[in-house]
N, C-alpha and C positions, 0 to 999 in steps of 0.2 A: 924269690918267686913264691917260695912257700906261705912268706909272710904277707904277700900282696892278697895271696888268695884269702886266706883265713880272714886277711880284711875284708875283701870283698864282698864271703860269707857271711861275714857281722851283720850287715851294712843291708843283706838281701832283704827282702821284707818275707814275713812269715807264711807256710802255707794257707792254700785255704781251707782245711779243715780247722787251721788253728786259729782264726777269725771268726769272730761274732758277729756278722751283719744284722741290724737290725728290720731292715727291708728282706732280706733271704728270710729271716726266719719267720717273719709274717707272711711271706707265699708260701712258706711249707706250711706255715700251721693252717692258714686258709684252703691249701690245696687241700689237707686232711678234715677239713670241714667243709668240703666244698658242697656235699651234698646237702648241709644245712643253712647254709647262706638263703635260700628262697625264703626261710622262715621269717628272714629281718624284713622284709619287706612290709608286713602288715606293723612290724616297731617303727621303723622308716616314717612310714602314712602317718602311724598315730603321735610320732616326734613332731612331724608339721602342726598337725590338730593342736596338740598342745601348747605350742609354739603363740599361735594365736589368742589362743585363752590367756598365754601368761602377759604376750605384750598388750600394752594399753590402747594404741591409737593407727590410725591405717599408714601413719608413715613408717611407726616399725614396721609392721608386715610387710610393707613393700622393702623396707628395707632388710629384712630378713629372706624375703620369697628372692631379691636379687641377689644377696649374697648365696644361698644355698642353689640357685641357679649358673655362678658365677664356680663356683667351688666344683658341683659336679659334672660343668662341660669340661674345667679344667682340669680333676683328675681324669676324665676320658680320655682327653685330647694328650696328656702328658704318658700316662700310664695305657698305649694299646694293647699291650701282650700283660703285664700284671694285673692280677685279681687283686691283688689290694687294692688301685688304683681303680679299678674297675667296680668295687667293691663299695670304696668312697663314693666314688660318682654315682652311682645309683640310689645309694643311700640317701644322698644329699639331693638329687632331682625327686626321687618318689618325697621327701620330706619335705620337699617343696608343692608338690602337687597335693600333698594333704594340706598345706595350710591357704592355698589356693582354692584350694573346694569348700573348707569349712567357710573361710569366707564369701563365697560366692553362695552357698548353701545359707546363711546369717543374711544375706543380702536380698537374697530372695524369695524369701519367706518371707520379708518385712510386712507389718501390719500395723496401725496404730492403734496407739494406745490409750485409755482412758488418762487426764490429764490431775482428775484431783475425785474426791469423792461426791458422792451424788445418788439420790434416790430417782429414778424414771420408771417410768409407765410406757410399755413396748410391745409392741409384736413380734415374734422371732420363730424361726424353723430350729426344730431339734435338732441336734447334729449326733450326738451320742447321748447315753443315758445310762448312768452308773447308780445302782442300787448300795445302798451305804446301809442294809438292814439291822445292823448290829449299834448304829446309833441313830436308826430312826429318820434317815437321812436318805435321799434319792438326789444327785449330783447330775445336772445338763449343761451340758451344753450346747451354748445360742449361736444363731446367727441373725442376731438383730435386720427388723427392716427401718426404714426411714422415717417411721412415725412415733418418737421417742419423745416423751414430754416429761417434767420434772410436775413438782407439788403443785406450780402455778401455773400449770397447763402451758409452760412456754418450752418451745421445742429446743430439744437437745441434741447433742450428737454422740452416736455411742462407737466403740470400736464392732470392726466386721464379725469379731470372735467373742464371746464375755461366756466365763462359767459359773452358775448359782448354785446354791444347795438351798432343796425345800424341802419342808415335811413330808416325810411318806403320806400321813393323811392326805395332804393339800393336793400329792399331784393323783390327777383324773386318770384311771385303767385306761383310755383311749391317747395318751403320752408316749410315746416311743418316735425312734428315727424315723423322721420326715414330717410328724406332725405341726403344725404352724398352732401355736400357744397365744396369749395374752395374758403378761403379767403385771406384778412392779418389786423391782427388786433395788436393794441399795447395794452399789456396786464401787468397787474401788480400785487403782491400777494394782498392779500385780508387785506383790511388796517384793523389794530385796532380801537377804538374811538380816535377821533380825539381830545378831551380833556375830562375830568372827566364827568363823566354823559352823554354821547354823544353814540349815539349807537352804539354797536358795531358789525359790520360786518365781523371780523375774525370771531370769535366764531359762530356767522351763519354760515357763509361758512363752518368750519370746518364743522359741522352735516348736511350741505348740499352734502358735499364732492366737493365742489370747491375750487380748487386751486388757479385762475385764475382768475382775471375782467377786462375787458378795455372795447373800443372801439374799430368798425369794421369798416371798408374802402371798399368802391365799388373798382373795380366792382366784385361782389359776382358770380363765377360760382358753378352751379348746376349738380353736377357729377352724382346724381340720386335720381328723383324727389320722394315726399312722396307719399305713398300709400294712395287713400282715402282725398287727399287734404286737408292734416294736421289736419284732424280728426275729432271729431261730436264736439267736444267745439268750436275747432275752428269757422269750418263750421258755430255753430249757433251764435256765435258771432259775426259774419261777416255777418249773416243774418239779426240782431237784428240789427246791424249799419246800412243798407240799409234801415230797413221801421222807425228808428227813429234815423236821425242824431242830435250830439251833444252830451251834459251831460246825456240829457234825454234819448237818444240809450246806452249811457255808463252806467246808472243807470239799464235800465232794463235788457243788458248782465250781470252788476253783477248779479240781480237777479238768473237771470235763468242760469249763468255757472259759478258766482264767478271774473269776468274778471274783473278789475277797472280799465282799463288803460285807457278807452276811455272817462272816467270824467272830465272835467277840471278840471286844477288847481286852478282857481278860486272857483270855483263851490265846487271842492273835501275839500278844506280849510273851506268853511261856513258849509259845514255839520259837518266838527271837529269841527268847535266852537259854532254850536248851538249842539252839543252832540246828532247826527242825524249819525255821522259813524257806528253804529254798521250795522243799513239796509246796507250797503256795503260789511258786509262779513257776508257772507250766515252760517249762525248759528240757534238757536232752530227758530225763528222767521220763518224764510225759510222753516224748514225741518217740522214745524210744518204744515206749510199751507200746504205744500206738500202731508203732508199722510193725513190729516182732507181731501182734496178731493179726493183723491182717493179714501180713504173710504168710502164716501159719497159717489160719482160715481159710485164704484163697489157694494155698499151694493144696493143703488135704482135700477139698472141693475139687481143683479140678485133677487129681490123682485118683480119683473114683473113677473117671472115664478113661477105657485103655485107648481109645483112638488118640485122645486129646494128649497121652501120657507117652505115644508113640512117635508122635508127629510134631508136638511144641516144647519148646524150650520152658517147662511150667516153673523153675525158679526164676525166670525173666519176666515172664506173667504176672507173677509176685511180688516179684518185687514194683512192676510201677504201679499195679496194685498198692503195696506200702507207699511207694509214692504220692500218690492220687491221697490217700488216706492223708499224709502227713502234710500237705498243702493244704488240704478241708481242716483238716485241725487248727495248721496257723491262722488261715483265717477265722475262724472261729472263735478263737481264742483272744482275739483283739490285735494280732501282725505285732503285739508286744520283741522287743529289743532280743531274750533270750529266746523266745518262740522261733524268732526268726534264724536265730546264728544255729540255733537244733536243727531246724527244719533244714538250713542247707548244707550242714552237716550229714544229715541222714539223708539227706538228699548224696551226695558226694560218697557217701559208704554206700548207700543201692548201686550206685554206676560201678567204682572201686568192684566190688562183689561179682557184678555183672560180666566186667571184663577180665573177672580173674585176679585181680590185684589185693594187695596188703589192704585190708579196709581203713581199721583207724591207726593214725598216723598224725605227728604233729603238723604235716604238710597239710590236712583235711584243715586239722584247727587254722593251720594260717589261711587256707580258703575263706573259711569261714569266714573272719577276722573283715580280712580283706571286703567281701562281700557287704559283709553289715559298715564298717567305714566308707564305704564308695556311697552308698545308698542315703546312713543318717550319720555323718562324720560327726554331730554332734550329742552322740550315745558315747564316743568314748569317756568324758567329763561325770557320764552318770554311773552313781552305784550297779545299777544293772550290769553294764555291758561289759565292768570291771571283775566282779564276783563272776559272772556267767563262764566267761573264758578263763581267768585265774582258775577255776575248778577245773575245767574241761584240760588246761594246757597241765596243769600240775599230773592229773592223772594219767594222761599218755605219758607226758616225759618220765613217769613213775614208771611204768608198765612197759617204757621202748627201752628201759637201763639194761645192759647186759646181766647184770646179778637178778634183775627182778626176772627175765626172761626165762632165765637158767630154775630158776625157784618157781615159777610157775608153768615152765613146760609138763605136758604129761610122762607123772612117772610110775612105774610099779609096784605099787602098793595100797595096802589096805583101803577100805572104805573110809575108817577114823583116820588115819592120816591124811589125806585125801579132803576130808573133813576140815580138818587142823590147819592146811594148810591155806584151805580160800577162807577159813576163818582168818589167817593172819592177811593175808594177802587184803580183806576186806577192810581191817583195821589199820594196818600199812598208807591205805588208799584214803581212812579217814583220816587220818592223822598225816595225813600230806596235805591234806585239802584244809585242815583248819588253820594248819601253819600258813598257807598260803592266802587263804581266803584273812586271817587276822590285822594284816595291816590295811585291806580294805574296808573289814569295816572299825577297824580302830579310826580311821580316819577321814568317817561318813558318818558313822553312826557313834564313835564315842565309847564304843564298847570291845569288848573281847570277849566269847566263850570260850571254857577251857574242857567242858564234856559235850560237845558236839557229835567228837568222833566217836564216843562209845552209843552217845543216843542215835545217830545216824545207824550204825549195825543192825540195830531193830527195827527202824523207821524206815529205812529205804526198803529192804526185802517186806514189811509188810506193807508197804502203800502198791509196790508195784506189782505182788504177786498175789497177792489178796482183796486191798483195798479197790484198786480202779480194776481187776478183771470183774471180779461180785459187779461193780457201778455197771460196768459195761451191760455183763446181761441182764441185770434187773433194765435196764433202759430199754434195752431187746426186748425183753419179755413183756413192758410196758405197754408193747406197741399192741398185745393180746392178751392184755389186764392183768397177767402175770408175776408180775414183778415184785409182789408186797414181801416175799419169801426173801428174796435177794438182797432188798433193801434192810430186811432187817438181818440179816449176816452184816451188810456194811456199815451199819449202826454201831454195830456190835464192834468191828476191828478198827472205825472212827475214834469211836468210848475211848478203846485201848490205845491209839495213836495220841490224842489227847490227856488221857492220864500219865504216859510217860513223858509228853512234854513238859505237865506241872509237875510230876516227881522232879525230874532236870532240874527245870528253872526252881526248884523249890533248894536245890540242894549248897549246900555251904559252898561261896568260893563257886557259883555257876558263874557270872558274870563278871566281870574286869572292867570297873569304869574308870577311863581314862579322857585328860580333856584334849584340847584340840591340838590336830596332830599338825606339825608344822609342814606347809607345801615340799620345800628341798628335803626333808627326810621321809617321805612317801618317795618323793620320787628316786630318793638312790634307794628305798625298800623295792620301789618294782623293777629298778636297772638291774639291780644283785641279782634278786630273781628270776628276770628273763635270761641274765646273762648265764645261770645253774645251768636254767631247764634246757634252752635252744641250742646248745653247744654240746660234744660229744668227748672232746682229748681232754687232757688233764689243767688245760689253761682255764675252763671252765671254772675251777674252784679260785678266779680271782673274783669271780662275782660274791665270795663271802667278805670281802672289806669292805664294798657299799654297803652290803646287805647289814653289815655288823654295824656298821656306824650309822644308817639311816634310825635301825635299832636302839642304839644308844643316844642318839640325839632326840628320837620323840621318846623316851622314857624320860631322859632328865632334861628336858621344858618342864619349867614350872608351870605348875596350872597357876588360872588368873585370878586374881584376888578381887577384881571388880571387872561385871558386866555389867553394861546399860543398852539397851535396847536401842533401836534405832529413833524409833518417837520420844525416849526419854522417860516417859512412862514406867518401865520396870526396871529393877534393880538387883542385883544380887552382889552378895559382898561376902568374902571371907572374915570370920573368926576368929578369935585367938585362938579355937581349941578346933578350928580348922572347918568345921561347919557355915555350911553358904546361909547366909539368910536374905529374906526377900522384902523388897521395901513396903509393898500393898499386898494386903491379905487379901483382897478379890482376883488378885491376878488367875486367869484361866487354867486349866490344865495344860493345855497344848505350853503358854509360857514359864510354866513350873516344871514340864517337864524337858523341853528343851534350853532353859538355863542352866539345871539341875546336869541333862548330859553333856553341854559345854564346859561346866566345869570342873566334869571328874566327879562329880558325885555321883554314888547310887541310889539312893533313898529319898526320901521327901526336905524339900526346902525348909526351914525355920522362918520364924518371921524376925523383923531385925529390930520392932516394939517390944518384943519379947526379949531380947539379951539386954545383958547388966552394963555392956559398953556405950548400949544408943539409950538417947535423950529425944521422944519423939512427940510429936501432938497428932492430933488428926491435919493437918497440911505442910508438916516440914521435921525431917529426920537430920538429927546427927550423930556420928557414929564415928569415933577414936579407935582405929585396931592398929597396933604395934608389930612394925615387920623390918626387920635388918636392922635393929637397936634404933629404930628413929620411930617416932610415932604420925599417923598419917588420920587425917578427920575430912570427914565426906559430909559433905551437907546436901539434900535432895530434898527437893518439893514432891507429897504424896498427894493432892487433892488438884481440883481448878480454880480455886478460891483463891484472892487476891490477899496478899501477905502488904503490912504496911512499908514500903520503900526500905526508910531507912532502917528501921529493924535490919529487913533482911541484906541491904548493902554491908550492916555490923557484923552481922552472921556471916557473911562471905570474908568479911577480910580476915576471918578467923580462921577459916578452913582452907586447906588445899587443895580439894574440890570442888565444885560444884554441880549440881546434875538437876534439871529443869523439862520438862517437855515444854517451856514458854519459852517466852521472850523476859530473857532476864536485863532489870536496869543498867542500864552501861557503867555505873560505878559498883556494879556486884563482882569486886576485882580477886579473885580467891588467888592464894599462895603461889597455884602452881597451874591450873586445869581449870576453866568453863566448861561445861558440857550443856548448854543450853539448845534451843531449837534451832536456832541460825545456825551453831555447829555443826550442828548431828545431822542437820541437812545434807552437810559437807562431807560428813565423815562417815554417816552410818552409823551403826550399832559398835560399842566401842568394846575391845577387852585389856585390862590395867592390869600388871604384875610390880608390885610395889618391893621394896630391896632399895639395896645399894645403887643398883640401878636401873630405874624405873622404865616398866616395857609398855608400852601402846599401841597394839595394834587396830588396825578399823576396817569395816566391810566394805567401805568406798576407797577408791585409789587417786590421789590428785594425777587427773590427766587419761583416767580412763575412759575411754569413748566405744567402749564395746557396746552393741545396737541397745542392748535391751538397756543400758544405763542413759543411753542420751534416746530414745525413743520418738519417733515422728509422733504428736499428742493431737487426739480429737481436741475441737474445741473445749478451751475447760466448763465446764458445769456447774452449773449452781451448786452451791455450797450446801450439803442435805442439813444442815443447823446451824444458826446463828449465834457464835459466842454471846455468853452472858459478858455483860460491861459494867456491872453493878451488881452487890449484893448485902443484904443483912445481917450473914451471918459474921460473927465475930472474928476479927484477926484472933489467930492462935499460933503463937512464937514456938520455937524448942524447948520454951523450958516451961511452959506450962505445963499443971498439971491438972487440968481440971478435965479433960480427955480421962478415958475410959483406959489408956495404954497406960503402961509403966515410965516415969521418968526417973533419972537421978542426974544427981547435983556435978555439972561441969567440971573436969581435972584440971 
């Protein structure tokens, strides 16, 4: 008996403390988060969104928006009483309903698009009016009417939406919202990125609804002037440039309307790289100072009167006061992406306050969140709307930590301590936000600051307790001539916000250029980091192994050894001694500077005439650079001038690239790569990493059909220039040297 038991005991199965379920253990961990589950929900939304950006064509989506439909009726339906299951399901319906709306959102917005380039002559209503004074530039946009004709008076069709840029001179002080114009502008569809990683301007345009971009031509007639002289932003923008000309008038217009155009480019560039841009676009920083005095102002006003102080609740007064205030602001400011998640942020903290409750809270942030994706689900894709909330969400999840709570409760002590410690707490707060804020714009803009958080310390307390109260009253005092005293105190703390951006950006080791950041390691950089911030127990710090390896994978990508533009046209190439050079010395700034930050460079491009590798004339480059013990030669046309056939057929079967903005001879058979115009068509702006084993990525995707790529097209247009099909000037090979460039003799 004794021995049957003892069997029987063997044989028992173990208690349940001594079992590991893996379903118990995610209800308990969920149950102890449970009060932070609401927060997935605006990740949820923007999972969908995203979802649609990455797949190509509407049958994924449908077959995406089915399966995540399919998944969380079924965790519902399986799982009623557990929050996991309940947890999946919700996740996976809201993730459904974001890429539902974005599509629906891309769908109906649709407008079409110019179909090829073309010069016309038009009549059109302004729609907006952006002042670009710092390069002499004034930016409209049209809404064409139907009387659109090209060079030969034969009528065209234009899209519903087209944006120009004219000279300040050209356009007439009677130009603002609503006036109906007559131009002629040469206008072209809205280009994609220009090479991998480069930004893309279709896609904007598409959710802007323009069709259209070029440039405008005097002389600009005024068929009927705007109402109200282009309106109160304008108006006070143009007021603001009157009592403070330069950067300093251009900093305090953004202030007070959102407007940068009037910053220089010098100036606008050191506040990027001392990590000083975000003062530039009017976000919580702004909207905050905004309603703190209002409230302020309205609350001391009506606390003067004891009836009104007896009888009304005057911090409810105040606050929709501050309300009212900070709705006129966004509007004012242009309904900009961050304006708006601030504006209903402080909107959500006035009610919070109002009823008594905890004000800011990452549950306000997922408001927010939520708010601005329901509205423009296609902001999440943009640097704005990614920087704006990355900020916002790092500094509460900083400030809700139990350790941070504990360190900045009020305690008893000195002034200087006291002092010390929102000094740290301040630096704490930057140096949260640049860790956080770095992989976005590593991965938008190509760069890294590494002194933001210490220039931020000085910069934020004097824009908002200095800089914009001075703007405020000098603006007040304006309104009774007053003002000239005020304006120049803000000149004055302007100066001083400006010289410490160029100290910054001047300083060794300010900026980090790195090149483009590869899509899957952004996004396990921003899973790791939702998954820190929105989570509470210790399971939280699994979000440091995406985070690590999203880290370590865009560090070691190799940058690319060869860009080519989308046209074929530009070139950049790596060095043996690691420096990019450029194929044409006229290339613009805007293309030298955005090659230069696609490829990890910081500095100025070379030209590729100039190195001891390339063999070049004035209409064709060869260039031999050495990478992974094997050698690789690029051959590219730099002119429009016709090269003799078979020469350049010889030159091709030599090289293992080639790169043409033409139509090159169908036996121009190179080693390895054509990159000709019929390509490039195809593929877009290319980037080559050459090695062992050679990488190629392109801006175009075989099979993408997202709206802005396959576009409903106006009629196409006359062609604004007719190719030349003949010319005199002399063929000129690679190896000539009777060009003005350097050549040397073939390896």
């Amino acid at each position: 008996m004794a021995s049957s038991a003892a069997a029987a005991a063997s044989i028992r199965p173990p208690s349940r403390q001594t079992v590991w379920r893996p379903g118990a253990a995610a209800e308990r961990w969920l149950e102890a988060e449970r009060d932070q589950l609401p927060l997935w929900l605006p990740v949820a939304l923007g999972a969908g969104i995203a979802i649609w950006f990455l797949l190509p064509d509407s049958r994924a989506w449908t077959a995406a928006a089915l399966t995540l439909v399919g998944v969380g009726l079924a965790a519902v339906a399986l799982g009623r009483h557990g929050r996991l299951a309940r947890a999946v399901g919700t996740g996976a319906l809201t993730a459904a309903l974001g890429l539902g709306l974005i599509w629906w959102r891309a769908e109906r917005i649709a407008s079409r698009v110019l179909a090829g380039p073309t010069v016309a002559r038009f009549t059109a209503t302004v729609d907006r009016v952006e002042p670009l004074a710092a390069r002499g530039l004034v930016r409209l946009t049209l809404l064409p009417a139907a009387d659109a004709t090209d060079a030969r008076e034969h009528a065209v069709e234009l899209p519903p939406r087209v944006r120009v840029n004219l000279a300040e001179a050209d356009v007439p002080k009677s130009v603002g919202q609503g006036a109906i114009i007559k131009l002629r502008a040469r206008l072209m569809p809205p280009p994609a990125a220009a090479v991998p990683g480069a930004y893309d301007f279709a896609r904007q345009a598409w959710f802007w609804g323009v069709g259209g971009t070029g440039r405008g031509f005097a002389p600009v007639t005024v068929v009927q002037a705007a109402e109200g002289g282009g309106g109160l932003r304008a108006a006070l923008s143009r007021h603001i440039g009157e009592r403070l000309p330069g950067s300093e008038g251009g900093i305090a217009a953004a202030l007070a309307t959102g407007d940068v155009g009037a910053i220089g480019l010098e100036d606008a560039e050191a506040m990027r790289r001392a990590g000083l841009a975000h003062l530039l676009s009017v976000s919580g920083l702004h909207i905050t100072a905004v309603i703190a005095a209002t409230f302020l102002l309205v609350l001391r006003l009506l606390a003067l009167s004891p009836w009104l102080a007896l009888r009304i609740r005057l911090p409810l007064v105040a606050a929709v006061a501050g309300a009212v205030a900070a709705i006129g602001y966004t509007l004012l400011t242009g309904s900009q992406v961050p304006t708006i998640r601030s504006c209903v942020a402080a909107l959500l903290v006035l009610a919070a306050l109002a009823m008594g409750r905890e004000a800011m809270t990452l549950r306000l942030v997922a408001t927010g969140a939520l708010v601005v994706l329901l509205f423009r689900p296609e902001s999440l894709a943009g640097p704005s709307f990614q920087l704006s909330f990355a900020a916002i969400t790092a500094i509460v999840a900083l400030h809700e930590h139990p350790r941070m709570r504990v360190f900045l409760e009020p305690h008893e002590e000195g002034i200087a301590r006291r002092g010390g410690r929102a000094l740290v707490s301040l630096l704490a707060t930057g140096l949260v936000v640049e860790v956080a804020l770095m992989p976005i714009a590593a991965y938008h803009f190509h760069r890294a600051g590494l002194y933001g958080a210490l220039a931020n310390i000085v910069a934020i307390p004097l824009t908002t307790f200095v800089i914009m109260p001075l703007e405020a009253g000098a603006l007040l005092l304006d309104l009774i001539g007053l003002g000239a005293p005020l304006w120049w105190l803000a000149g004055v703390a302007l100066s001083a916000l400006l010289w410490l951006a160029h100290v910054v950006a001047a300083a060794p080791g300010a900026v980090a250029a790195l090149p483009a950041t590869p899509g899957g390691a952004f996004g396990l950089m921003v899973g790791g980091g939702l998954w820190l911030a929105l989570w509470r127990t210790r399971w939280r710090r699994l979000g440091l192994a995406p985070l690590a390896f999203g880290v370590g994978w865009a560090l070691t990508t190799p940058a690319p050894d060869l860009l080519v533009t989308g046209d074929g046209r530009h070139l950049a190439i790596r060095m043996g001694d690691g420096q990019m050079a450029l194929l044409r010395d006229r290339a613009g700034d805007y293309t030298r500077t955005m090659l230069a930050e696609n490829s990890g460079v910081a500095g100025e491009l070379a030209l590729l005439p100039d190195q001891g590798e390339a063999r070049c004339s004035a209409d064709l480059c060869m260039v031999d650079v050495l990478r992974g013990g094997r050698s690789w030669r690029v051959l590219a046309t730099r002119s429009g001038y016709p090269v003799p056939a078979l020469e350049l057929i010889a030159a091709c079967r030599q090289s293992d690239i080639v790169v043409s903005e033409r139509w090159l001879p169908r036996g121009c058979r190179p080693r390895w790569l054509k990159l000709d115009r019929p390509v490039l068509a195809g593929t877009g702006g290319v980037a080559i990493t050459f090695g062992d084993a050679p990488r190629v990525v392109t801006v175009l995707r075989a099979g993408d059909r997202h709206p802005w790529r396959v576009p409903p097209m106006v009629a196409r247009p006359t062609p604004a220039w007719t190719p030349r099909r003949t010319s005199n000037r002399r063929n000129v090979g690679p190896g000539d040297d009777s060009r003005r460039h350097r050549t040397t003799t073939s390896s």
